[in-house]
C-alpha positions in Angstrom: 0.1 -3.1 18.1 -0.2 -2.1 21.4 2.8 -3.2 23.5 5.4 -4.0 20.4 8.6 -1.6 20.3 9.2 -0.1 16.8 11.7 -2.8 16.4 9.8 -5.6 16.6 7.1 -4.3 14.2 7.8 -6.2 10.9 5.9 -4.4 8.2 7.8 -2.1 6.1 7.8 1.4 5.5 7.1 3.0 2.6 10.6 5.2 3.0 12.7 1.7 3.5 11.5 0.2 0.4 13.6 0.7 -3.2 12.1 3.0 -5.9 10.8 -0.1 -7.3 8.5 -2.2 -5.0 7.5 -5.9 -5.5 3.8 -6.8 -5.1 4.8 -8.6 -1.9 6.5 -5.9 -0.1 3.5 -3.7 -1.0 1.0 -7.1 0.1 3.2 -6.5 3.3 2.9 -2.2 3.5 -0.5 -2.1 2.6 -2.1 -5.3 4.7 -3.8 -6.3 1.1 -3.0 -9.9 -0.1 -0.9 -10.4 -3.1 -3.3 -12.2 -5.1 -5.6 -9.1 -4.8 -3.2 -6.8 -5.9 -2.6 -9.2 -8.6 -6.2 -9.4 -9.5 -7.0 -5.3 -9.5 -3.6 -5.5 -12.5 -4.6 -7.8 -14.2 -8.2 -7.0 -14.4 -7.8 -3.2 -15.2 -9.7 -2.1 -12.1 -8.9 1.7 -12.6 -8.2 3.3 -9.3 -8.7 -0.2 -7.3 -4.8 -0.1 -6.7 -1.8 1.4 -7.5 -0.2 1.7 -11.2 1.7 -1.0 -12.1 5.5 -0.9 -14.1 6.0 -4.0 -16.7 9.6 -5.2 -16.7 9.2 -7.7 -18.6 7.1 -10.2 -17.0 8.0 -8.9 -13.7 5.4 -6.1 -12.7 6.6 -3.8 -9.7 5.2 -0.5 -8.0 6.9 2.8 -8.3 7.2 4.0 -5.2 5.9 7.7 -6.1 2.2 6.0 -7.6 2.0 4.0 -4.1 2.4 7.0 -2.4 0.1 8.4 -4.9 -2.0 5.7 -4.4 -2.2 5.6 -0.6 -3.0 9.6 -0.4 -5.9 9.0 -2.6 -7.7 6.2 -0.4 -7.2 8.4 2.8 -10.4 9.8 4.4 -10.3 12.7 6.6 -10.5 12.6 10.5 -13.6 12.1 12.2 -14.5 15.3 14.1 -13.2 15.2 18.0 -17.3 16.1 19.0 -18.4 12.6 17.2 -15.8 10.7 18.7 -17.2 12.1 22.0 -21.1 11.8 21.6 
């Protein structure tokens, strides 16, 4: 946001987070809410989100599939002459 120093900005990054990642702190990396990222586990929507890890009841994010995850949704750059036009 323009105008915010680095410290002031309160969403995580993906390198600060444990191996492990709760769905809130990925709510809070990702901008999605929790209850959606709870909806695309429970539901089984293949490729909505990231894979999940079962401990227990407890379901957490491995760091390596969010990164996974993330690379997968990314879209390539818009070319510099349709930015201009």
């Amino acid at each position: 946001m323009k105008g915010r120093s680095p410290q002031q900005d309160s969403t995580p990054r993906l390198e600060d987070l444990p191996d492990l990642i709760t769905r809130r702190e990925l709510a809070a990396l990702a901008g999605i809410a929790e209850q959606t990222l709870a909806r695309w586990a429970v539901a089984g929507e293949v490729n909505r989100g990231p894979r999940i890890t079962r401990l227990g009841r407890a379901v957490r994010y491995q760091k390596q599939h969010v990164r996974e995850w993330l690379d997968s949704r990314a879209e390539p750059a818009a070319e510099h002459s349709a930015l201009a036009g």
